[in-house]
N, C-alpha and C positions, 0 to 999 in steps of 0.2 A: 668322537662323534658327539657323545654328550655336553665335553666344551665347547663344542663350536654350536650347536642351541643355544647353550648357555649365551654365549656372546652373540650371537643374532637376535637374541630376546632381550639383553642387553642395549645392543644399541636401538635396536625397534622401541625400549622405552625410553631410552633417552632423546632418540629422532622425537617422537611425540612428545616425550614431554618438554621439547624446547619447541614449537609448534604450539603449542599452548600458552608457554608463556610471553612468547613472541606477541599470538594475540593478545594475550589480554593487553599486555603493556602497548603496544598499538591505540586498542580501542578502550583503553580505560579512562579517559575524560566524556565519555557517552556513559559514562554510568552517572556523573552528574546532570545529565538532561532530562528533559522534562518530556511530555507528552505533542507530538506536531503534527499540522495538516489532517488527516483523518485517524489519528489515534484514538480523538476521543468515542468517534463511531465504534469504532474497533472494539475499546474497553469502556472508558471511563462511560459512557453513553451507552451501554449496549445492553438491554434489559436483560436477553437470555444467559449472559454468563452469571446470572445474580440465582437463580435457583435448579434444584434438580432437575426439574419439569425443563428449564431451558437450553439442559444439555440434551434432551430429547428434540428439541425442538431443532438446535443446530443440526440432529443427522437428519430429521424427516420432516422439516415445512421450509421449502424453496420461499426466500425473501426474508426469515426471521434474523439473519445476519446482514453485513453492510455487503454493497455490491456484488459480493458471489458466493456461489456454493461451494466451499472450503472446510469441509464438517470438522477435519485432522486440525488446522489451525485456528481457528474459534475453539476447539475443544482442549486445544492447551490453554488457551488464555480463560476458559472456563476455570480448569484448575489451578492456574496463578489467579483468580480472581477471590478464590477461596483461600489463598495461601497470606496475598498480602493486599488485598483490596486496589483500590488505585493508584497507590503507590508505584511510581515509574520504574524506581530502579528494582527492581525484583524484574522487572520485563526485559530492559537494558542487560540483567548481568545476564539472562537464559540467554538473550541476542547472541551475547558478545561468547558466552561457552557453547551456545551452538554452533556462531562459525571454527570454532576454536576445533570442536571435533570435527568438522566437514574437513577441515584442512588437513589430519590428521587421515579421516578416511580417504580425502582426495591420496593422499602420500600412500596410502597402503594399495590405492586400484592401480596407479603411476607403476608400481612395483610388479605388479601383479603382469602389466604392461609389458613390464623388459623395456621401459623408457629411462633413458639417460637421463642424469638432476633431478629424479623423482621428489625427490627431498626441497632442492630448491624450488621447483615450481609449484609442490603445494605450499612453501614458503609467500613467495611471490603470492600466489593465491590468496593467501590471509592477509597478508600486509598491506596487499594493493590499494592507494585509495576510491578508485572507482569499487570496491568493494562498501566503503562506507554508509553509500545511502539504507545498505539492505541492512546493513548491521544496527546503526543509532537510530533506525526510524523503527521504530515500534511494530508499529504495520507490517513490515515487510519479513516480520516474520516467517508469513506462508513463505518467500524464499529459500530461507534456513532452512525451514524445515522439510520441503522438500528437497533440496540440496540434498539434505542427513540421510533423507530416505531414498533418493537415487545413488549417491553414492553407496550407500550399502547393498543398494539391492546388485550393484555391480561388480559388489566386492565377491559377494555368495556366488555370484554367479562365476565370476573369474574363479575363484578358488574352489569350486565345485571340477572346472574344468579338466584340471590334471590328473584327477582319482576317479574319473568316470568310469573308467575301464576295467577296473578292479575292485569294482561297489557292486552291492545287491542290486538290482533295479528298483526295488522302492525304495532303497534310501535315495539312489539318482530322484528318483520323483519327490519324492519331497524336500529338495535340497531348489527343486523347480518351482515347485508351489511354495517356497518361502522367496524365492528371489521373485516374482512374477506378483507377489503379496505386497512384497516392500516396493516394486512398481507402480501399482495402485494405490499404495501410501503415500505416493511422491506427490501422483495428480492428485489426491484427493484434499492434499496440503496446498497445492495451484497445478491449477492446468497446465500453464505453461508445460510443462513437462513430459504431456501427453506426446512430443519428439523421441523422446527418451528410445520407441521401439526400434527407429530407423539410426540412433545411435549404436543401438546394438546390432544392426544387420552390417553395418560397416565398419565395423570393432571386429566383427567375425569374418567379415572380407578382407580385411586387413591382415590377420590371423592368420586366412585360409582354415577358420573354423565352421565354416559355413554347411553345417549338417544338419539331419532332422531336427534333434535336438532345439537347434537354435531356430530354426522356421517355428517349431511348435511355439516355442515361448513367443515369439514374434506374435505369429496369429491373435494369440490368448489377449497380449498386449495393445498390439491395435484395435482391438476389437474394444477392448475399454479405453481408446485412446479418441474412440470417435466418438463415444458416448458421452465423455466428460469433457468433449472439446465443442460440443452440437450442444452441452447446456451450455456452456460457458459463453458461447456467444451471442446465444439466445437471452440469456443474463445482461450480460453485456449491453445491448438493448434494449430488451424491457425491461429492467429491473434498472439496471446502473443510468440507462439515460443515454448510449453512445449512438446517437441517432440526432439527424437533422443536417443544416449545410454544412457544418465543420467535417463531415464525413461523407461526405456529396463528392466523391472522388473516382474517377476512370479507372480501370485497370494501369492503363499508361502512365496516370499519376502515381499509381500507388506504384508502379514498378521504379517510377523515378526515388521514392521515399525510399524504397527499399535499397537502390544501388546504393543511395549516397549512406544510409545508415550501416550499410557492411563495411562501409568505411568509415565508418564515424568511431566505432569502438577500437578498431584495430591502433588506429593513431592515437586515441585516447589513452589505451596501454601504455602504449610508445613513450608517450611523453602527457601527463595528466596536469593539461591546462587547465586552466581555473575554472573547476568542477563545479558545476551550478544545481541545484534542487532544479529549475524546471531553466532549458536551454530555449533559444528563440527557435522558435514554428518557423521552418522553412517555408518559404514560398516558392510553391512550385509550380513550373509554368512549363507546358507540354509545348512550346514554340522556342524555346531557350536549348538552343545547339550542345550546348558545355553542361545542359545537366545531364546529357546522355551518356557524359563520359564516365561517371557513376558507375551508372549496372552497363556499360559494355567495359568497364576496366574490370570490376570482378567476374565477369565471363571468360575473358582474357583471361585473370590466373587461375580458372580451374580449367581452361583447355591446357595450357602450357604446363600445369603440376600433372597432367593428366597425358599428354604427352612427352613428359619425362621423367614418368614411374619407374620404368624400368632402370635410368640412371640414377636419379634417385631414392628409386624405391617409392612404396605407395604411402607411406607413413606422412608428408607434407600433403597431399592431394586429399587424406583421411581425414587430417586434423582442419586441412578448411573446409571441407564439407560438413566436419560434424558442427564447426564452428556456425555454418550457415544454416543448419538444419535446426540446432538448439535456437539459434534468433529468429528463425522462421515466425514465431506467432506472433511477434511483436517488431516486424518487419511493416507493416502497414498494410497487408493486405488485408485485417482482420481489423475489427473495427473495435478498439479500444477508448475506454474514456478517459485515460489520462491522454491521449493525445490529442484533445482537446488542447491542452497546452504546449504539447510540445510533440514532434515525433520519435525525440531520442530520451533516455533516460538512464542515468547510472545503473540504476537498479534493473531494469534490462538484460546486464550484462552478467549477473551473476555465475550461472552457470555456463554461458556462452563463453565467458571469458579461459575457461579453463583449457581448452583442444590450442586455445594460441598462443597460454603462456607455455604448457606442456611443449609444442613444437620449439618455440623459440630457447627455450631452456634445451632440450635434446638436442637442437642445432648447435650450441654454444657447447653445450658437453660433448661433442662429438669431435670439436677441433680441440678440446685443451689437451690429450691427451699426446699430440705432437707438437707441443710449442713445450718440451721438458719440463725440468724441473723448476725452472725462476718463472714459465708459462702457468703450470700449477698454481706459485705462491701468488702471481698476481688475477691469476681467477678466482683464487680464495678470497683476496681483498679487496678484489674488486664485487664476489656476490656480499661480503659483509655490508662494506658501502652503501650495496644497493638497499638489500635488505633492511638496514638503518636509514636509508633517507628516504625510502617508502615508508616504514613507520610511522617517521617522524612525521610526514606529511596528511595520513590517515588521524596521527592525533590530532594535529591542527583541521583536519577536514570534520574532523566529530563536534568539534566546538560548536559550528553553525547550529547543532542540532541542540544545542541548547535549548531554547526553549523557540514561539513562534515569532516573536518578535525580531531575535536574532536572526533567525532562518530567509524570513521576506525581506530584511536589510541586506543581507548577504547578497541572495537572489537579485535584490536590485542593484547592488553595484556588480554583478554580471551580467546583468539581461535589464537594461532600463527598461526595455520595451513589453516586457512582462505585467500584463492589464491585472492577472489573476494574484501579484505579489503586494498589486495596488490596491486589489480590494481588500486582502486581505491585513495586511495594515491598517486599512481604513475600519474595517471591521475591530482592529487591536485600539486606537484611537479613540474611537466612539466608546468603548465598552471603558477607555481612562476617562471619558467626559468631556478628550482634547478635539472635539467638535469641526474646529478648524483644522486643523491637520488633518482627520478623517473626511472633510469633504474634498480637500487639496487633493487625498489619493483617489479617493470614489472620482471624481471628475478628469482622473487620470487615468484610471481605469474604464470609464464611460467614452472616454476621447479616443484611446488605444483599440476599443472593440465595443464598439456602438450598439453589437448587436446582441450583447450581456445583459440579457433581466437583472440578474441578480445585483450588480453594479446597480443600474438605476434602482433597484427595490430601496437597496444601501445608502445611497445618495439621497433618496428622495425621503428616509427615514431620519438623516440627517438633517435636511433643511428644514422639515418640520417641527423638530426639537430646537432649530434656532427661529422659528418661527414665519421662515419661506414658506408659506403654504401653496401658495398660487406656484412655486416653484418646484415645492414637492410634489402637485398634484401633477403634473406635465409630464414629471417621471415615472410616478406611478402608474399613467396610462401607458406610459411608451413602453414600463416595463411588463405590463398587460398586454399591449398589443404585438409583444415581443413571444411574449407565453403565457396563454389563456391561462391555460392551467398551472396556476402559480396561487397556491393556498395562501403562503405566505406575502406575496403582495396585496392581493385580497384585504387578509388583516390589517396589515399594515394600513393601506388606505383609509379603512374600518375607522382606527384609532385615530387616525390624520381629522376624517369627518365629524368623529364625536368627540375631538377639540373644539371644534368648531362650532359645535352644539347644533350638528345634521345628523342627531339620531337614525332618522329613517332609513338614511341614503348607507350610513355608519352599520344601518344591521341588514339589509341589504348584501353589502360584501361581506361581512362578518360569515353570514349562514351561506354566501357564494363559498365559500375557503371550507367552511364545514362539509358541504356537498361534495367536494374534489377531495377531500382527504378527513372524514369521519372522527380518525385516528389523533387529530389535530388539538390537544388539551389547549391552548392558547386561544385559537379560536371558539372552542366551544364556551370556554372560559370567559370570552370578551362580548362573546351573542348572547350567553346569559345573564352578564350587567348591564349590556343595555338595552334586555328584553325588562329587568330587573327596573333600571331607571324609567321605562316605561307604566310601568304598577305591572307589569303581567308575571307577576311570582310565579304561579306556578310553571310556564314555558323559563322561568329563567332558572328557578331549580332542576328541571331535567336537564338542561346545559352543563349547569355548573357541576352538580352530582355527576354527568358522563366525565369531564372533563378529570372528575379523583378519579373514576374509576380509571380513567387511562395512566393518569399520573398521581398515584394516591399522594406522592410528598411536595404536591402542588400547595405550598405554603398561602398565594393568592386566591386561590381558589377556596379554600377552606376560610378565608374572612368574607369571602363574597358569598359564600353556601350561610355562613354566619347571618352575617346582616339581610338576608332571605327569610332563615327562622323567623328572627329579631320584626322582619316585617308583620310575620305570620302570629307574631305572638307568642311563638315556641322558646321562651328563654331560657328554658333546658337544653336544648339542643343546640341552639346560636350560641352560648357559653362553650359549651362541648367543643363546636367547629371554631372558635374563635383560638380558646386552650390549645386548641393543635396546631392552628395557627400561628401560635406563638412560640410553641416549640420545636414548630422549623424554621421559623424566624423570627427571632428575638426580638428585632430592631422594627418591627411591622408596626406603625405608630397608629394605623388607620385600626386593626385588631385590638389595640390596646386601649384605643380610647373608645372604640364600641363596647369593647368587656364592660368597661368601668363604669360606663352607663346602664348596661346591665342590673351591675352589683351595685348602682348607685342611682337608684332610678332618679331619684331627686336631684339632680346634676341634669336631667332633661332625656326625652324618651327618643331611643333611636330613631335614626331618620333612612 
């Protein structure tokens, strides 16, 4: 008895520990990437993980974090913020060992299951490249980590299962309140997960575990499963912005979205065509015959699994339910802001994906055992094969993630038609000075979706630095009459104007952008220099002073608080602001030459 522990603990460490190194070597060229798409909200940008107070702030002020209330995942990247600052690969390698144990834990719940290839499917599981996106994009952390935390809390619970009967009752119970704990660790890393309970009512029907027991935890479950699914949509909305015509959709439409995206993942397992960051936005049209054949062909396979349970048993009829219950939130009936861009998404399929690789892997293990012994050797070579040319293809899919430039190239030689990869090029462009090319994408992006503020805000900030003015103002109203409230067009126009030398008109929007968004250092920053170049000092120091106080290491702001003093005569304090100014920016030619007139009055008195 003792040896054969011995050898089940055995090979249980050697199953893991080759599951690990599977991943890493998988996903070990995302350790050379950099930061993309909204990482830098996430970390590099994200005030609250910079001090103690902030990690207060992530559990109890709804909006101090980017798009949602996530407290578990902003409060890891709290602690890698202290560990190695902005530095990327510190966050890439936690990515890439977090899925590394999920697939691990997936192998262990697989087990716990009595499912055939437990082993290979959480293989499959790690290696797969529609896995990618959730691993090398920074962000998508909250995935992982709840992944880490649904699976475990699945595992406690499984393995709680068989010794129930012959346990004290409170140890039963707290064996409940730690798996029902790691539940709500799951959602509270993403909602998404909030499925998770009706995962388990069908795990227990499958079972024929369907007793007090498991109703109790259900209840407990749902009951935080509506609470943290009722913010998240509310977030969703007001907070993230998933509101307006991109989301103006019928029941009938969304059910359309829904049919074809149940089948969007399944074939993507299948066979993972050329995997795109953001896929083309279906057009869906509730008069078009052949989109119905979507959700009435997945209707069709769960009446037919479902009337041939009994021959086949209920375990295919389980695994696509559970499959359809885990994509459930992000099936389109809920109203999401990434699909503003698109309705499908790799990262999507995280957890969804695992009830289809698990079935197709037990269907496969199920016949080798009659096709003998040369049957054996060629499903052994045949899962190696596999296993290696997933890999292989998950390494080359991490590369995109390189950095953002790479990323929107990629994107665009699969989705030309991608308005959001235009701007955001155009955005990479402009910030090299490449002018031209950044207006070539903005005007591609303006062309592809007309009805894109942010495009014309971008466009119209371009043709003004090449000195389109009459050209940029056109866009800046259209991208105003697009969306009032757009602080940042506001400004923008602001600085277009007092090119121009229409101060008036210039602080006008300037203090419009202020009013919509208080919070706004740039603007308050820009309505106090040209409150400043008016002589009204004092209105232009309470500007520019709010503007540190929102963003103390506002290097411009502190030559302009400078040269305020300097107005006032205070050449103690205008040195002070000027000095700091130079030591967040060295290169600041406007600071350096007000100092020196300063410390050099005889050189001519500030102006």
């Amino acid at each position: 008895m003792t040896e054969h522990r011995f050898s089940n603990r055995t090979n249980a460490g050697l199953g893991a520990a080759l599951l690990i190194i599977l991943t890493l070597a998988a996903y070990a060229p995302a350790l050379g990437g950099g930061f993309v798409f909204d990482d830098n909200e996430y970390v590099t940008d994200n005030v609250p993980l910079r001090t103690l107070t902030g990690l207060g702030r992530i559990w109890f002020e709804l909006g101090a974090t980017p798009h949602q209330y996530y407290p578990l995942t902003f409060s890891s990247f709290w602690l890698e913020y202290h560990l190695w600052g902005s530095h990327p690969l510190g966050y890439h390698l936690v990515n890439i060992l977090l899925h590394a144990v999920n697939a691990v834990l997936l192998w262990r719940v697989l087990r716990h299951l009595r499912l055939p290839g437990a082993w290979m499917a959480a293989a499959i599981f790690a290696v797969h490249p529609i896995q990618v996106e959730s691993v090398a994009w920074v962000a998508e952390r909250k995935n992982l980590l709840s992944g880490f935390f649904a699976f475990a809390a699945f595992l406690v619970y499984l393995r709680d299962t068989p010794a129930r009967s012959v346990r004290p009752a409170r140890q039963n119970r707290r064996t409940e309140i730690a798996a029902v704990a790691l539940f709500i660790a799951a959602m509270l890393s993403k909602t998404v997960t909030c499925t998770l309970p009706a995962v388990l009512l069908l795990l227990a029907w499958w079972k024929d575990r369907l007793d007090r027991r498991t109703v109790r935890v259900v209840v407990l479950l749902f009951a935080a499963s509506v609470l943290t699914a009722a913010l998240t949509v509310w977030m969703e909305r007001h907070h993230v912005g998933a509101e307006g015509e991109q989301w103006a959709l019928s029941f009938v439409e969304r059910a359309l979205i829904a049919g074809r995206a149940l089948w969007f993942y399944p074939s993507t397992l299948l066979w993972p065509r050329p995997l795109a960051f953001m896929y083309p936005r279906w057009t869906i049209d509730t008069r078009s015959w052949w989109q119905y054949l979507f959700p009435g062909g997945a209707a069709a396979v769960l009446l037919v699994l479902w009337l041939a349970r009994q021959r086949l048993g209920k375990g295919p009829l389980i695994s696509t339910l559970c499959y359809a219950v885990l994509l459930a939130p992000v099936l389109g009936f809920f109203d999401l802001y990434f699909m503003r861009y698109a309705f499908v998404a790799d990262h999507f399929a995280y957890l969804p994906s695992v009830p289809l690789i698990a079935l197709a892997v037990a269907a496969g293990a199920a016949l080798v055992p009659r096709t003998g012994h040369v049957g054996k050797l060629i499903a052994s070579s045949t899962c190696a094969a596999l296993l290696f040319t997933l890999a292989a293809l998950s390494a080359r899919q991490c590369r995109i993630y390189h950095d953002l430039r790479t990323l929107w190239m990629d994107t665009l030689a699969k989705n030309p038609e991608c308005w959001a990869a235009h701007n955001n090029l155009g955005i990479i462009f402009a910030n090299d000075g490449n002018l031209k090319n950044a207006i070539t994408h903005y005007e591609a992006a303006v062309r592809l979706r007309p009805q894109h503020a942010e495009a014309h805000n971008n466009l119209a900030v371009a043709l003004a630095q090449q000195g389109r003015t009459e050209e940029a103002m056109a866009h800046f109203e259209q991208a105003l009459r697009l969306k009032p409230n757009y602080p940042e067009a506001h400004n923008n126009l602001g600085n277009t104007l007092q090119m121009q030398g229409r101060l008036d008109d210039a602080i006008v929007h300037y203090a419009e952008a202020v009013r919509q968004q208080p919070r706004y250092a740039d603007a308050q920053d820009n309505l106090g220099t040209a409150l400043l170049a008016q002589g009204k000092v004092g209105e232009a120091m309470a500007h520019i002073e709010e503007a540190l106080r929102i963003w103390p290491d506002f290097a411009l702001a502190h030559t302009n608080l400078g040269a305020a003093f300097a107005r006032q005569g205070n050449v103690g304090r205008a040195a002070a602001e000027l000095q700091a100014a130079l030591r967040l920016n060295p290169d600041d030619a406007d600071a350096r030459r007000l100092l020196e007139r300063l410390q050099h009055p005889q050189n001519g008195a500030p102006q």
